[in-house]
KOLPALO-635812 format. One record per residue (C-alpha): residue number from 0; x, y, z; residue in one letter. Coordinates in pm, 1 decimal. Layout:
% residues N
{koltor:NUM c1:X c2:Y c3:Z lumlo:a}
...
% end
This chain:
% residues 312
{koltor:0 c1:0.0 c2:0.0 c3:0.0 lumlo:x}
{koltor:1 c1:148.9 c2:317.0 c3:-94.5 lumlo:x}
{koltor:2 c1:-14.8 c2:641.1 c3:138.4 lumlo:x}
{koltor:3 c1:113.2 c2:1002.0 c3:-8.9 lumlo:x}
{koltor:4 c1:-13.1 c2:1317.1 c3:130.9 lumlo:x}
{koltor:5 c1:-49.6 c2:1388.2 c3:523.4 lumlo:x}
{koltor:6 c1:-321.4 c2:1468.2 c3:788.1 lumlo:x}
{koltor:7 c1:-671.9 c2:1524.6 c3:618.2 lumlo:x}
{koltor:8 c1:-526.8 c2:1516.6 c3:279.8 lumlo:x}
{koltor:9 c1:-383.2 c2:1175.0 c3:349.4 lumlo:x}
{koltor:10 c1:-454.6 c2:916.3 c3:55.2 lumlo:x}
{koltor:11 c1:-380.7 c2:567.4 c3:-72.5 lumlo:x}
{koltor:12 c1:-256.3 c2:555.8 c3:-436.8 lumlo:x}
{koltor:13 c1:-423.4 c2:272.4 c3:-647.7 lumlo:x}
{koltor:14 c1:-240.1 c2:211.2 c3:-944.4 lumlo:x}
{koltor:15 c1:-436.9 c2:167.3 c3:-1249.8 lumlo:x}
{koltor:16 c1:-746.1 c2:175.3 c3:-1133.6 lumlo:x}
{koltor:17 c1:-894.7 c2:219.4 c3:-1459.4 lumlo:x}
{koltor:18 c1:-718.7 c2:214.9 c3:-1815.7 lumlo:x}
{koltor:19 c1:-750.0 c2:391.8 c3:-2158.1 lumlo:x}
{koltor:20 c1:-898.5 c2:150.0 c3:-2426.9 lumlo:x}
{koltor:21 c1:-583.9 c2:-15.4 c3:-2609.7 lumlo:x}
{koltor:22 c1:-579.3 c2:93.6 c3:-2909.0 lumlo:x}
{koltor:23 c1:-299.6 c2:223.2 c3:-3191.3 lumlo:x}
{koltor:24 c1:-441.0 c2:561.7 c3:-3124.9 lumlo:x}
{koltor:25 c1:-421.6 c2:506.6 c3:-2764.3 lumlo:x}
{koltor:26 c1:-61.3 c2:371.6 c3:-2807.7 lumlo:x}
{koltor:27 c1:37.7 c2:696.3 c3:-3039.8 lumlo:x}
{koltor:28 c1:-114.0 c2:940.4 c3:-2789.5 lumlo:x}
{koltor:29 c1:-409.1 c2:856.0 c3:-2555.2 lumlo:x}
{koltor:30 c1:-312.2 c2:1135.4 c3:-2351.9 lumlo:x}
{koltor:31 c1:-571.1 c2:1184.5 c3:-2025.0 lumlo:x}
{koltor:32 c1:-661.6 c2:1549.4 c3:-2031.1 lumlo:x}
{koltor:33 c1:-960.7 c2:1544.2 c3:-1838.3 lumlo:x}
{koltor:34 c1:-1160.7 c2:1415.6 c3:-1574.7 lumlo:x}
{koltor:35 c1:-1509.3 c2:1427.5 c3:-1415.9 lumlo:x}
{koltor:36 c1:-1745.9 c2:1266.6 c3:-1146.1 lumlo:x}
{koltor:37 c1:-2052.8 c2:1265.9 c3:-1179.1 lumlo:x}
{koltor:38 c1:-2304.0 c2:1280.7 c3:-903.2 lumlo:x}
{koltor:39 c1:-2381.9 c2:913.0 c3:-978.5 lumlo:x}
{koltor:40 c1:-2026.8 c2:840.1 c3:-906.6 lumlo:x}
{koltor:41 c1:-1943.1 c2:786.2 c3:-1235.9 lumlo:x}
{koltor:42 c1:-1605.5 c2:893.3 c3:-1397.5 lumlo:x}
{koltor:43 c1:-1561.0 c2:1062.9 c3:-1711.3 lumlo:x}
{koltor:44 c1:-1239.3 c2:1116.3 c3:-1891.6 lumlo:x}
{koltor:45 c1:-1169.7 c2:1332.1 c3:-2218.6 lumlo:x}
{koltor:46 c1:-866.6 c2:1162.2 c3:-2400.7 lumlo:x}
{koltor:47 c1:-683.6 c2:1171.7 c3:-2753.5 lumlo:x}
{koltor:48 c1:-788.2 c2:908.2 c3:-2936.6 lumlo:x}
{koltor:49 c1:-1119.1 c2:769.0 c3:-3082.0 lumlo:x}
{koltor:50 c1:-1347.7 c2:749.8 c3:-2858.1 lumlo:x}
{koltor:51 c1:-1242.5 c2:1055.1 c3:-2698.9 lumlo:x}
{koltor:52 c1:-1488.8 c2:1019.3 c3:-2396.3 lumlo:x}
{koltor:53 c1:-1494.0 c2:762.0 c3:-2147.9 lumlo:x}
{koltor:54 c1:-1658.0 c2:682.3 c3:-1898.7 lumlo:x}
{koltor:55 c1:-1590.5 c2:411.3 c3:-1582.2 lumlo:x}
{koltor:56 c1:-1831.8 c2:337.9 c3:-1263.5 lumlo:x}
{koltor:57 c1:-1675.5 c2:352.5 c3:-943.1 lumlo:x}
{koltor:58 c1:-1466.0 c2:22.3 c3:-985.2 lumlo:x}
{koltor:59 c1:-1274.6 c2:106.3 c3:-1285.7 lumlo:x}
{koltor:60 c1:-1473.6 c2:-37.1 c3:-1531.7 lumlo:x}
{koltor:61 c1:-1562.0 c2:106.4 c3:-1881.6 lumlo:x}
{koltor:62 c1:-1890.5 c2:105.3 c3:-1932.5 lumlo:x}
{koltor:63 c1:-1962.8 c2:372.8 c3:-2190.2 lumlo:x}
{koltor:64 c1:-1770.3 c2:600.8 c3:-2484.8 lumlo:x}
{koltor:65 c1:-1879.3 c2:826.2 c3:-2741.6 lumlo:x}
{koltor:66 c1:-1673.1 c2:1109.4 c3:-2892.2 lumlo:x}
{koltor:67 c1:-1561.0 c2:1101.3 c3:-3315.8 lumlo:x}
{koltor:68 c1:-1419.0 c2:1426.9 c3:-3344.2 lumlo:x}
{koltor:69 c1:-1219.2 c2:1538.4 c3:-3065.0 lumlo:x}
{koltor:70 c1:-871.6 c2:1482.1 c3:-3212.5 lumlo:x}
{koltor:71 c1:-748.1 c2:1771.9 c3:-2980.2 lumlo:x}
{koltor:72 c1:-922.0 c2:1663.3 c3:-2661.3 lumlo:x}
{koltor:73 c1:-876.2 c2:1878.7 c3:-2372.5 lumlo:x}
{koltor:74 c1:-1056.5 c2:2061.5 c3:-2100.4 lumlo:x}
{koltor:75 c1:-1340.4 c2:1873.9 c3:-1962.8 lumlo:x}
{koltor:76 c1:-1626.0 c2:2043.1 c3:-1742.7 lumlo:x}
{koltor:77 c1:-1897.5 c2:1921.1 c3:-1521.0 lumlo:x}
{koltor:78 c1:-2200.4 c2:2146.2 c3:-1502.9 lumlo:x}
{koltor:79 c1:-2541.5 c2:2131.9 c3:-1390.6 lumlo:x}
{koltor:80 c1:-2841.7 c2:2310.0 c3:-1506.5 lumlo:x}
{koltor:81 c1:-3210.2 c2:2278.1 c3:-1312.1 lumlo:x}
{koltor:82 c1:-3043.0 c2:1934.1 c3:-1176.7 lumlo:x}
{koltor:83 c1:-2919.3 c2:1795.5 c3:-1510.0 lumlo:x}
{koltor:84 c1:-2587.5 c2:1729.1 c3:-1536.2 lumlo:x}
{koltor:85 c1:-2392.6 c2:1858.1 c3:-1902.5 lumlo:x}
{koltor:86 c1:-2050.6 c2:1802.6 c3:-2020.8 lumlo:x}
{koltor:87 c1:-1837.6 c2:2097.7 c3:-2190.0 lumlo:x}
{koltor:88 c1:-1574.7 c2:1993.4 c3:-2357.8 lumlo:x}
{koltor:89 c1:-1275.5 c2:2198.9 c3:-2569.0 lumlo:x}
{koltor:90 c1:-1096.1 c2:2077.4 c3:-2850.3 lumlo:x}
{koltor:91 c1:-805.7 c2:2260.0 c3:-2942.2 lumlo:x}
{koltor:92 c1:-706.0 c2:2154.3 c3:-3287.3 lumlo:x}
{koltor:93 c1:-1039.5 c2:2198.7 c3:-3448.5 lumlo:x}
{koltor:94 c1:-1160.9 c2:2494.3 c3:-3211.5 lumlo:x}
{koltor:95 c1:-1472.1 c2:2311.7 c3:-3132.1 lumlo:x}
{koltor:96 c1:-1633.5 c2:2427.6 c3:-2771.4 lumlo:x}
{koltor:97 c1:-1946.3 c2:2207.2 c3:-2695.2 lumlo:x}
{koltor:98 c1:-2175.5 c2:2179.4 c3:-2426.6 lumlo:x}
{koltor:99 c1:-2279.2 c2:1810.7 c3:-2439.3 lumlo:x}
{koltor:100 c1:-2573.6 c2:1553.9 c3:-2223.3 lumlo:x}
{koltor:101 c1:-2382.3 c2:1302.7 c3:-2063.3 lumlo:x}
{koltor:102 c1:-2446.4 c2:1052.2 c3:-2354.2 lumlo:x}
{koltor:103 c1:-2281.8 c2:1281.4 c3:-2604.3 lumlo:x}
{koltor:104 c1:-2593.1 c2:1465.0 c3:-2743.9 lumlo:x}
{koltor:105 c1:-2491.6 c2:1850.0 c3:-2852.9 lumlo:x}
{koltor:106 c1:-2639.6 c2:2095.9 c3:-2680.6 lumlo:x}
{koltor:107 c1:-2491.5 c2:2433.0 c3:-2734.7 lumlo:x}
{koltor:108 c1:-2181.8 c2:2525.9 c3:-2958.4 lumlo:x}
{koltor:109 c1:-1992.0 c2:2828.4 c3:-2899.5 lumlo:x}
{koltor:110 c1:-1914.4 c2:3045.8 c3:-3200.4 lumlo:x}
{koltor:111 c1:-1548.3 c2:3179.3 c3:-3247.4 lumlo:x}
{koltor:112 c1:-1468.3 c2:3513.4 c3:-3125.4 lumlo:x}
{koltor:113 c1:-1432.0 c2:3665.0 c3:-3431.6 lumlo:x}
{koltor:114 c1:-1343.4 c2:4050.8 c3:-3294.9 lumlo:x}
{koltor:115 c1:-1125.6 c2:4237.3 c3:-3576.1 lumlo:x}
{koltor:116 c1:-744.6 c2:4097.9 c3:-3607.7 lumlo:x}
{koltor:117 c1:-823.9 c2:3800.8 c3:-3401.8 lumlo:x}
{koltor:118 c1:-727.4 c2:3547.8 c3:-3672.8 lumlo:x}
{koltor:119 c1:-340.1 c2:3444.2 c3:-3614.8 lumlo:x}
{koltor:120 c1:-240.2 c2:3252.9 c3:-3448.0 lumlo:x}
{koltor:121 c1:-554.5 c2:3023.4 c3:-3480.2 lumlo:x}
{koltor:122 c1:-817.7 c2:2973.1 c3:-3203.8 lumlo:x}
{koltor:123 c1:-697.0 c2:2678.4 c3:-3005.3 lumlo:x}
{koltor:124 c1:-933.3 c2:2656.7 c3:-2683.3 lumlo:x}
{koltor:125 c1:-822.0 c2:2435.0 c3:-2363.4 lumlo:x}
{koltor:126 c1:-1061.1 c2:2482.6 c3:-2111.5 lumlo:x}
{koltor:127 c1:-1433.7 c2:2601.0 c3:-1978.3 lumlo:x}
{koltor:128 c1:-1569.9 c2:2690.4 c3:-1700.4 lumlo:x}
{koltor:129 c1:-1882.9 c2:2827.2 c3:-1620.4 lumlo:x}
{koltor:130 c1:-2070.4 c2:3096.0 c3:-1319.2 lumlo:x}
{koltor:131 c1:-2360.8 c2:2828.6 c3:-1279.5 lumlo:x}
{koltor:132 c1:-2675.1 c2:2982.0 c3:-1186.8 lumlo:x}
{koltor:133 c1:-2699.9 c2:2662.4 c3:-880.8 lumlo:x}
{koltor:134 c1:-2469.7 c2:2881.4 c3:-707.2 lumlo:x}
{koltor:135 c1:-2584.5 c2:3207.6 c3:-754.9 lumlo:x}
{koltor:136 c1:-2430.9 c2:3334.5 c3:-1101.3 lumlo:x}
{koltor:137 c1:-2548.7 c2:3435.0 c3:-1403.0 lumlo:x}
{koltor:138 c1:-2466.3 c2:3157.2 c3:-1648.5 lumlo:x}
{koltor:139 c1:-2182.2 c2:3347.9 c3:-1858.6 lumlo:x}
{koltor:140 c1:-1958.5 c2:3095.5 c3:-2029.0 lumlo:x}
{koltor:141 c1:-1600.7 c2:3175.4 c3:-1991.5 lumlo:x}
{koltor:142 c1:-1340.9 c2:3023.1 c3:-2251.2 lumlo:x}
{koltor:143 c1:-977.1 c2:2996.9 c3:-2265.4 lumlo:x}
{koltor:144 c1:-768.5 c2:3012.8 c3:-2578.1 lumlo:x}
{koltor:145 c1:-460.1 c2:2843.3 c3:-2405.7 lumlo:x}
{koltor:146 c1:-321.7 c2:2749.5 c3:-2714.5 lumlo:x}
{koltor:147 c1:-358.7 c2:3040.9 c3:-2966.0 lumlo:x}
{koltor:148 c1:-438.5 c2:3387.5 c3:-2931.1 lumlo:x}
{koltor:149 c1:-415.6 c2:3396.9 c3:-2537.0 lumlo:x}
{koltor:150 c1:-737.3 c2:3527.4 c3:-2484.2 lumlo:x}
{koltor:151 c1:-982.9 c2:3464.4 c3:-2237.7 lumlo:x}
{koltor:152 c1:-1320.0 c2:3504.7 c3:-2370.4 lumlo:x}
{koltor:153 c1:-1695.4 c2:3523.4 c3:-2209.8 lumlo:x}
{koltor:154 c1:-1993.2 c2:3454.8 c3:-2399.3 lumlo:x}
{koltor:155 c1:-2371.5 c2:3462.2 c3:-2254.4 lumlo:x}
{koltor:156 c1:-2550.4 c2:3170.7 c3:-2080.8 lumlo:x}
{koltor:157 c1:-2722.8 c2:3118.9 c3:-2465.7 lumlo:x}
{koltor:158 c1:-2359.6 c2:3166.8 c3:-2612.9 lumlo:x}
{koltor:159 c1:-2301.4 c2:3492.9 c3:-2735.7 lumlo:x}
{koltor:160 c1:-2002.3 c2:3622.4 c3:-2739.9 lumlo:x}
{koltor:161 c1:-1983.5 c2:3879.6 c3:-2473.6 lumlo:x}
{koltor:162 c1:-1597.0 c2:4012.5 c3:-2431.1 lumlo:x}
{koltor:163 c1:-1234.4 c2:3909.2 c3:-2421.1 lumlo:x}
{koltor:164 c1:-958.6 c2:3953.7 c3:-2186.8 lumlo:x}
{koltor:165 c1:-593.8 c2:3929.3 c3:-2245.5 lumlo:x}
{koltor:166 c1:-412.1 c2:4031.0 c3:-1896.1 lumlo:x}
{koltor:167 c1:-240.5 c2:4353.4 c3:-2044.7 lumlo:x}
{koltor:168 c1:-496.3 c2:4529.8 c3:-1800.4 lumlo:x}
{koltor:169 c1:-429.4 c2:4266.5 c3:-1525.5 lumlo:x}
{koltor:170 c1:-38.0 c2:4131.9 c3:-1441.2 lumlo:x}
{koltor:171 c1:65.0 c2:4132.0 c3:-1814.3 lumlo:x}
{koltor:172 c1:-19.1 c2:3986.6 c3:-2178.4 lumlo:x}
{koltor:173 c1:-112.7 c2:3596.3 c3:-2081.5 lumlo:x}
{koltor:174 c1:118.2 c2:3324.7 c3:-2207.0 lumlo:x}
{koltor:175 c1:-49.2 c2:3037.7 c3:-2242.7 lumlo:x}
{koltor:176 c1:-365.1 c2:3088.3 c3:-2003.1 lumlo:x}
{koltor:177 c1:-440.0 c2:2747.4 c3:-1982.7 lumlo:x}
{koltor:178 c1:-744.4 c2:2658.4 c3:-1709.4 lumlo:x}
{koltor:179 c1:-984.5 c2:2862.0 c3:-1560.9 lumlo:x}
{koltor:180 c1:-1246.2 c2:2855.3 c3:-1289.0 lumlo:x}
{koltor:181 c1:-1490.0 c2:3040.8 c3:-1101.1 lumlo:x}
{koltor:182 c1:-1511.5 c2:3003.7 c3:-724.0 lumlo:x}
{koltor:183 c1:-1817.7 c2:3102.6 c3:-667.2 lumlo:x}
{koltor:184 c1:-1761.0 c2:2912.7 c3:-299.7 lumlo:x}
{koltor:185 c1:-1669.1 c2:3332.8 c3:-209.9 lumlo:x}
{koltor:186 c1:-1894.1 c2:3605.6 c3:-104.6 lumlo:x}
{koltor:187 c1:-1749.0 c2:3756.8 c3:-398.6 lumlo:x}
{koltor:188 c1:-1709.6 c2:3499.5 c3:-631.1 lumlo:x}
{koltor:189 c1:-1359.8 c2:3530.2 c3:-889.8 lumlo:x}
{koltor:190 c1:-1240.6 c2:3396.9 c3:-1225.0 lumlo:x}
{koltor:191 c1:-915.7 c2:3225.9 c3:-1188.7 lumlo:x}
{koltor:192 c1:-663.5 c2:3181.8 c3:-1434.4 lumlo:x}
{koltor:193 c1:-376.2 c2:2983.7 c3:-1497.5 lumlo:x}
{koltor:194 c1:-130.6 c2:3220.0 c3:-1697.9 lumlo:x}
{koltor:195 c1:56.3 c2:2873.1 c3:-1708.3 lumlo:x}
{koltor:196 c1:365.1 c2:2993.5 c3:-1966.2 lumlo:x}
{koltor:197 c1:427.4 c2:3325.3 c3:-1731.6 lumlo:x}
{koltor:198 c1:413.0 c2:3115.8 c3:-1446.7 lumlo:x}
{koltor:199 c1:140.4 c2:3263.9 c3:-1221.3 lumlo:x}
{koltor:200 c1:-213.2 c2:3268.0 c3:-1159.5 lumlo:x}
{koltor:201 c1:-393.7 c2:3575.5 c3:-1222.8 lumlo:x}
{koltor:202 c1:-732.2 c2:3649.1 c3:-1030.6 lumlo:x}
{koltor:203 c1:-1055.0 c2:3856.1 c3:-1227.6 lumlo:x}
{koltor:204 c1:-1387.7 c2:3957.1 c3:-1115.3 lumlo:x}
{koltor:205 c1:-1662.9 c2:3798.3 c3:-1301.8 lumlo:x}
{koltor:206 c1:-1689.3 c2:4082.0 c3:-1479.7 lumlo:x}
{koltor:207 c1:-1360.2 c2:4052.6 c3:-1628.0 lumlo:x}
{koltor:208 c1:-1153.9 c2:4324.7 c3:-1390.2 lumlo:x}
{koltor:209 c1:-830.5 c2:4190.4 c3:-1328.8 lumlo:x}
{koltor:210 c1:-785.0 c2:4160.8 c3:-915.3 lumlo:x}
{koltor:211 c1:-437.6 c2:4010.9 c3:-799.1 lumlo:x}
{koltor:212 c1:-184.7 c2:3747.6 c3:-882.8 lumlo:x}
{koltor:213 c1:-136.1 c2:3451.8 c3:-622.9 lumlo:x}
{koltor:214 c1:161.4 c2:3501.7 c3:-438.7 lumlo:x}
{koltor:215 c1:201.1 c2:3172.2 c3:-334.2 lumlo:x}
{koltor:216 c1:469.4 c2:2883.4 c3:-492.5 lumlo:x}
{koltor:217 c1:90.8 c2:2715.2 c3:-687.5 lumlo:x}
{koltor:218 c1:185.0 c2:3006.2 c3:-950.4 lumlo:x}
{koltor:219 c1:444.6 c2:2834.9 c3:-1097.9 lumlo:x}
{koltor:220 c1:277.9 c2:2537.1 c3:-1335.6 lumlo:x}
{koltor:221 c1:-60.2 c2:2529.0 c3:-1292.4 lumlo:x}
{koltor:222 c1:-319.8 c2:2341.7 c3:-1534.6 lumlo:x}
{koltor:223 c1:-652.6 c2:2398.5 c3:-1384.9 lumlo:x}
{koltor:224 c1:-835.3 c2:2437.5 c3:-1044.9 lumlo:x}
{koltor:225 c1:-1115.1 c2:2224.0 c3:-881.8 lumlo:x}
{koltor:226 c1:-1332.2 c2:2271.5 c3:-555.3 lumlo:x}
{koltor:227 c1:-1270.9 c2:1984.9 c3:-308.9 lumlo:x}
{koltor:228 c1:-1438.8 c2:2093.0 c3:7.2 lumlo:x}
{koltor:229 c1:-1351.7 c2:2455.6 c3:116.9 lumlo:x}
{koltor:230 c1:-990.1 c2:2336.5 c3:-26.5 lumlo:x}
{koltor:231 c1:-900.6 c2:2401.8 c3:-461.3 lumlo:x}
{koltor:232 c1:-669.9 c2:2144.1 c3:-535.9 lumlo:x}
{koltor:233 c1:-466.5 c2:2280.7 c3:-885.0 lumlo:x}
{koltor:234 c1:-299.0 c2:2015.8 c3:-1081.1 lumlo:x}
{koltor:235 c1:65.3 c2:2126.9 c3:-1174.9 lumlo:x}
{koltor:236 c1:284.5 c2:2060.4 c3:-1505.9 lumlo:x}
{koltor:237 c1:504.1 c2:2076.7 c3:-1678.2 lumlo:x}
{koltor:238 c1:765.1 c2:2301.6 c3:-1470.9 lumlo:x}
{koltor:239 c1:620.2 c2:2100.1 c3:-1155.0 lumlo:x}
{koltor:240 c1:503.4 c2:1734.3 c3:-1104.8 lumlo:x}
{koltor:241 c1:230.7 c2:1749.5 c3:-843.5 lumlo:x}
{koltor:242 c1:-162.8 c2:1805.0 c3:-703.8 lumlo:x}
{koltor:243 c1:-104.4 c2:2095.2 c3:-494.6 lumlo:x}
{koltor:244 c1:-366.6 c2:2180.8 c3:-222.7 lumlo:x}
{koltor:245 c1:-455.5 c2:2536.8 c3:-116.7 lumlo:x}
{koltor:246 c1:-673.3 c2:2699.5 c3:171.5 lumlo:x}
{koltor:247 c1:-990.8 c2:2949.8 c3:56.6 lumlo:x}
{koltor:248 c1:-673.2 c2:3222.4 c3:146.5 lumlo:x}
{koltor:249 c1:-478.7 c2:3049.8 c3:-146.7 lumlo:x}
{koltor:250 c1:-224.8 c2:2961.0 c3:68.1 lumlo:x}
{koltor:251 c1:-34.1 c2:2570.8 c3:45.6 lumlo:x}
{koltor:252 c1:-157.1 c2:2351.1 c3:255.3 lumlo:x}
{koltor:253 c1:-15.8 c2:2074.4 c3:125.9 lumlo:x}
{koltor:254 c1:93.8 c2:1853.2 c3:-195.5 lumlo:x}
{koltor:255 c1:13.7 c2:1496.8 c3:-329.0 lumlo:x}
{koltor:256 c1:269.6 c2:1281.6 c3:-523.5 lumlo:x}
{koltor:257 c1:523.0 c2:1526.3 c3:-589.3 lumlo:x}
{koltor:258 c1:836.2 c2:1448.7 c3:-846.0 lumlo:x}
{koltor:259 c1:943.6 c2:1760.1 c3:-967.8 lumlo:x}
{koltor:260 c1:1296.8 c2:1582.1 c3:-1057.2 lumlo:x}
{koltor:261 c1:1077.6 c2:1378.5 c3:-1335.7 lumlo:x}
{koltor:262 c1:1074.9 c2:1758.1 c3:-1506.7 lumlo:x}
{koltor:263 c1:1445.8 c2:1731.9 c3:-1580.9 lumlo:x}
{koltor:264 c1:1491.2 c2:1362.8 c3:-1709.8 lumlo:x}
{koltor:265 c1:1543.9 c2:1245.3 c3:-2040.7 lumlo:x}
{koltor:266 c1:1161.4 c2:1156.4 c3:-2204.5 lumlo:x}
{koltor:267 c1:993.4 c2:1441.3 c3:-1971.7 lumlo:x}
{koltor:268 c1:669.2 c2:1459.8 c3:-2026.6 lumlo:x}
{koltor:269 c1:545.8 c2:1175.1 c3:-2211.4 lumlo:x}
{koltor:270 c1:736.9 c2:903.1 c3:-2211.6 lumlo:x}
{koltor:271 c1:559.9 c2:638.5 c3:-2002.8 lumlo:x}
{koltor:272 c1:896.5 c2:469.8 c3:-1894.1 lumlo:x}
{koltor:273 c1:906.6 c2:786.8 c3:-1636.3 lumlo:x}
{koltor:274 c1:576.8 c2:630.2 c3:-1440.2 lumlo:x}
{koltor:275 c1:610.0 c2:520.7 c3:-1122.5 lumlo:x}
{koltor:276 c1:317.5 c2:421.4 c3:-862.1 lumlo:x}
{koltor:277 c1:300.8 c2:716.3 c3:-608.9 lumlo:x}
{koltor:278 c1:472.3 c2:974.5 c3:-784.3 lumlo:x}
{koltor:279 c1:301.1 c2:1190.9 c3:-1093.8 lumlo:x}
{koltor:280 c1:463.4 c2:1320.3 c3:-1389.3 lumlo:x}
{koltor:281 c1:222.2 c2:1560.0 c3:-1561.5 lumlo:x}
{koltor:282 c1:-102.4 c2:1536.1 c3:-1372.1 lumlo:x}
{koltor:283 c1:-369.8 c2:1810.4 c3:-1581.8 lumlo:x}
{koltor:284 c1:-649.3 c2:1746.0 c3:-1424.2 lumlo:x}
{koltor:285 c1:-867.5 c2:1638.3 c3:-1095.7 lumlo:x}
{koltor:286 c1:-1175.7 c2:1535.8 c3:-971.5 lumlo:x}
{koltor:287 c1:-1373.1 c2:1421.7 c3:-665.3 lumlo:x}
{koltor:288 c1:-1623.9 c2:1162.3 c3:-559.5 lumlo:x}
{koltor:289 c1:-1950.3 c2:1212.9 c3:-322.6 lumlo:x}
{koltor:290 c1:-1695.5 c2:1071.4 c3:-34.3 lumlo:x}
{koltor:291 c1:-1366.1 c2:1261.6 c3:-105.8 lumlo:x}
{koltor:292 c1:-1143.0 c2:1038.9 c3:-328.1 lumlo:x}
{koltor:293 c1:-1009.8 c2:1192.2 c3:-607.9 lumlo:x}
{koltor:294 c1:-864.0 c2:1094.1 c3:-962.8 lumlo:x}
{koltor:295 c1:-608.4 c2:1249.3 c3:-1152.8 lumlo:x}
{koltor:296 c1:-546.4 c2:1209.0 c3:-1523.2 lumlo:x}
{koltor:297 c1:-196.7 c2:1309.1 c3:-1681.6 lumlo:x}
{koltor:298 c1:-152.5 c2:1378.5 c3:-2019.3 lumlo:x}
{koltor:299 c1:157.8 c2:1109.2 c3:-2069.2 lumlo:x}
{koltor:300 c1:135.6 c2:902.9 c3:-2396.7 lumlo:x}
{koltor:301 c1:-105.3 c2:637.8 c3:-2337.2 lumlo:x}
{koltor:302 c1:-291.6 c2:831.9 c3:-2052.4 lumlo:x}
{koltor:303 c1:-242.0 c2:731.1 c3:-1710.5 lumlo:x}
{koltor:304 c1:-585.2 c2:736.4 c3:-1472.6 lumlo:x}
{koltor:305 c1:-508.0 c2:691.3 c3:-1060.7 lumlo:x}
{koltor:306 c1:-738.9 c2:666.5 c3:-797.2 lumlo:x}
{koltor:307 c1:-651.2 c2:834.8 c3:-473.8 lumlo:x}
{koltor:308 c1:-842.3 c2:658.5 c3:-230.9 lumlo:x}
{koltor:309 c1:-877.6 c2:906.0 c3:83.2 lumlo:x}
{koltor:310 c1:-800.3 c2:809.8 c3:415.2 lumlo:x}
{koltor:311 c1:-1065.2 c2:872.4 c3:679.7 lumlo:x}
% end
């Protein structure tokens, strides 16, 4: 039994628990980009290959995939709307951003943000999130161009295209602003985003006013941010190799399965001869169950999908 983590955040690491489909796709890239659980318990991931959605119950097995035309699969969203559950999903070689059912039916594609001398580089979304009416918000759909332009755009609850940010008002011109989120947890709830190729995390209002940068070391290679309890936990790569855990005052609290020397070995980031059980090499994204476990997805060729069983 391997146990990483300490105190409350103390977990056992089970070693494929569940496994990409095994196929020449799979084998050429198959990386894990994104994960999900449902309030069923079941676990959704958003991978490069054909199907790009899968989707496991709680013991690991598949029992469900859909997804033809993701061959840039990325961010992966859970949302829920008048207590049905939706999927948004980005895809940043084709620039598709789709809000899907669970079963892969479209429900809502967002145009591009075609504002004057936004065509090069292309649009190359990596990630959604959404100010869900549930808790209090209005709806607006924020996206972020990661992988192009470095914008951060926010469309309408029915999709339209409502404004862009850049961070030339905020810390600087992102680089590579990667996930976002809004906490709406707060009084005053904030868009967070990862400015991952500067290195920081810059903090909006969710009307788009820039606010602070984190000033803590989670600024360094963050991927994305999820809500676990009044904790975030932000998935770090590729300058780090770790889940890091922060308090609602941003500050550390802790770290899960850290191996930042994996960053400076020969194969880093892909190269599945740098797995090892207990240790991550480029975790990119995070969820949790009903009871607190959590599983990580890393976008290594193959994918890699561990369970991190918590430890009551």
């Amino acid at each position: 039994m391997i146990r990483i983590g300490k105190g409350e955040h103390t977990f056992e690491w089970i070693e494929n628990w569940a496994a990409v489909p095994d196929t020449l796709e799979s084998r050429v890239d198959g990386r894990t980009h994104g994960v999900v659980v449902t309030r069923e318990g079941l676990v959704i991931v958003f991978h490069v290959a054909n199907p790009a959605i899968l989707i496991f119950d709680a013991q690991g097995s598949l029992v469900d995939a859909w997804g033809d035309r993701f061959p840039g699969a990325h961010g992966l969203t859970l949302v829920e709307e008048a207590g049905t559950e939706y999927l948004w999903l980005t895809d940043y070689k084709t620039g598709e951003v789709v809000k899907t059912t669970l079963r892969g039916d479209t429900v809502l594609s967002l145009p591009f943000p075609g504002f004057k001398g936004y065509n090069d580089p292309k649009y190359a979304p990596t990630w959604v999130t959404v100010f869900e009416e549930r808790f209090g918000g209005n709806g607006d759909i924020w996206v972020a161009d990661g992988y192009g332009a470095g914008y951060v755009h926010r469309y309408d609850r029915s999709g339209q295209y409502h404004s862009s940010v850049n961070g030339t008002t905020g810390a600087g011109r992102f680089r590579h602003p990667h996930g976002i989120y809004v906490d709406s947890r707060k009084r005053d709830p904030e868009l967070y985003i990862a400015d991952r190729m500067n290195r920081r995390i810059q903090v909006y209002d969710v009307e788009g006013k820039f606010k602070r940068v984190l000033s803590e070391g989670a600024n360094t290679s963050a991927c994305a941010f999820i809500p676990y309890g009044e904790f975030t936990l932000i998935p770090e790569a590729p300058y780090r190799a770790r889940v890091t855990i922060v308090d609602p005052q941003d500050r550390i609290v802790g770290t899960l399965g850290e191996n930042d020397k994996v960053c400076a070995l020969p194969g880093f980031p892909n190269d599945r001869a740098l797995v090892e059980a207990g240790r991550f090499v480029t975790p990119h994204s995070v969820s949790s169950d009903a009871v607190g476990n959590l599983f990580v997805v890393e976008w290594i060729t193959g994918g890699r999908i561990t369970k991190l069983a918590r430890v009551k």
